[in-house]
C-alpha positions as CSV (number, residue, x, y, z in Angstrom):
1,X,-45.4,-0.1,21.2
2,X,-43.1,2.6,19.8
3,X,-39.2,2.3,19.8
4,X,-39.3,5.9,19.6
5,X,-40.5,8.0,22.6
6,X,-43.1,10.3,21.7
7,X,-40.8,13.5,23.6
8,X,-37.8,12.1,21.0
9,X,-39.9,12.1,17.9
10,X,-41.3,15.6,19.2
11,X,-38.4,17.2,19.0
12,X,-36.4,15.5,16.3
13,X,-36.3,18.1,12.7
14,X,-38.4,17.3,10.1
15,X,-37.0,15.3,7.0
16,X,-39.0,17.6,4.6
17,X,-38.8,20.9,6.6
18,X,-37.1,23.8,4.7
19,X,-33.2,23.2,4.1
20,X,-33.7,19.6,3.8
21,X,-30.6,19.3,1.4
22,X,-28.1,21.8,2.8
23,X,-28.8,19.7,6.0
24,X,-28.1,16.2,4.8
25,X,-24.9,17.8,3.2
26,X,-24.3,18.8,6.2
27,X,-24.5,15.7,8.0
28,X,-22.5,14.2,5.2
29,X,-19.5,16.5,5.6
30,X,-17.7,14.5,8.6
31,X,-17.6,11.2,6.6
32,X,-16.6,13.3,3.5
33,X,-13.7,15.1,5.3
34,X,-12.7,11.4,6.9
35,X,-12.4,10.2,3.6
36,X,-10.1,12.9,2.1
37,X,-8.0,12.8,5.6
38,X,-7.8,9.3,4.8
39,X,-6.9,9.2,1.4
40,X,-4.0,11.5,1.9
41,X,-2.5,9.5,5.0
42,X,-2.6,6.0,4.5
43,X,-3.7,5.5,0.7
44,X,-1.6,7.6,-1.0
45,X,1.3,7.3,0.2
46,X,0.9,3.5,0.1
47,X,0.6,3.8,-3.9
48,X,3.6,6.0,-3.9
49,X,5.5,2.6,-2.0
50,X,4.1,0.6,-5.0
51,X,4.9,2.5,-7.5
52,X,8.2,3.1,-6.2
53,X,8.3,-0.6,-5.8
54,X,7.7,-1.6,-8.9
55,X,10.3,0.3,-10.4
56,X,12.9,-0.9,-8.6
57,X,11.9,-4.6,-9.9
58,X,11.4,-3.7,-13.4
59,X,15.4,-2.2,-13.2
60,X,17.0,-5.5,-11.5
61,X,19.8,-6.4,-13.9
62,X,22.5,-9.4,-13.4
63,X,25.2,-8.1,-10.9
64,X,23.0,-6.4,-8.4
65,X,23.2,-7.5,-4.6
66,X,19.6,-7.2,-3.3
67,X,17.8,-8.2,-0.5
68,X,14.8,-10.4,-0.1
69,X,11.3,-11.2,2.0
70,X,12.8,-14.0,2.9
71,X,15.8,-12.0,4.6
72,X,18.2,-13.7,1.5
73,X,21.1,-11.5,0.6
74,X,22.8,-12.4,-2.4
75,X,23.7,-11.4,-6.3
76,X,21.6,-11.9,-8.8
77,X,22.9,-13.9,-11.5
78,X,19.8,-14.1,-14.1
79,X,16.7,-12.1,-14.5
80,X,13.7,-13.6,-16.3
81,X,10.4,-11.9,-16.5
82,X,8.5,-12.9,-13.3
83,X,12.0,-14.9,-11.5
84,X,16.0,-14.1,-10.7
85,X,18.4,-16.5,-10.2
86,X,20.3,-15.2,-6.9
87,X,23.8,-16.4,-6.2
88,X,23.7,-16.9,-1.9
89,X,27.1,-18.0,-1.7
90,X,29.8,-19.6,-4.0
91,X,27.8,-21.8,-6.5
92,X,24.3,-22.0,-4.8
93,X,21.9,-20.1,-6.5
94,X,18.4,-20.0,-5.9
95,X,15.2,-19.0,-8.5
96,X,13.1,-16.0,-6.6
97,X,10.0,-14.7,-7.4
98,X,11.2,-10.9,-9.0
99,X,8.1,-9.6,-6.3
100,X,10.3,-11.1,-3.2
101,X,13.4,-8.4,-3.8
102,X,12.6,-5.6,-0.7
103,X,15.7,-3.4,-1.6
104,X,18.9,-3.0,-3.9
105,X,22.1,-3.1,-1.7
106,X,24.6,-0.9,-2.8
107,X,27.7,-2.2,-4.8
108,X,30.2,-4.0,-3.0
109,X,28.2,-4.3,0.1
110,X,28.7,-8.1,-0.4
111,X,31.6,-9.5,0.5
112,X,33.1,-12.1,-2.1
């Protein structure tokens, strides 16, 4: 027994017939396209965020009032190479990972 009907099979192109490689380009075009449509919305613009990203956490410097993951607003008082020291509220200060910083306030948007 045949999972292909006979009419089905009749009717379908041959593999090997003339054109076979302009037409499995062809066929390949929509995935290609998708691809390319894909690339430019979603993963490009994500590297751009990284990038972006990783700047801003390779420029921290003691004195800036960032804002963290963890929704922790503070100064930060040290920078190490992979942690901050960040001043919360008169002499607490907790050690971040530098990664956990989502933005740089702007000066003076804490209040002392």
């Amino acid at each position: 027994m045949s999972l292909i009907s006979s009419a089905f099979a009749q009717t379908a192109p041959a593999a090997t017939a003339g054109g076979g490689i302009f037409a499995s380009l062809t066929s390949m075009l929509p995935l290609v396209l998708m691809f390319v449509v894909l690339y430019f919305i979603m993963i490009r613009p994500q590297m751009k965020r990284q990038k972006e990203h990783r700047a801003m956490i390779d420029a921290l410097a003691k004195g800036d009032e960032v804002a963290t993951t963890g929704g922790l607003i503070g100064r930060v008082t040290r920078v190490a190479d992979t942690t901050i020291g960040l001043e919360i509220a008169n002499g607490v200060e907790v050690s971040l990972s530098r990664s956990a910083v989502t933005q740089v306030l702007p000066k003076g948007s804490l209040k002392s």
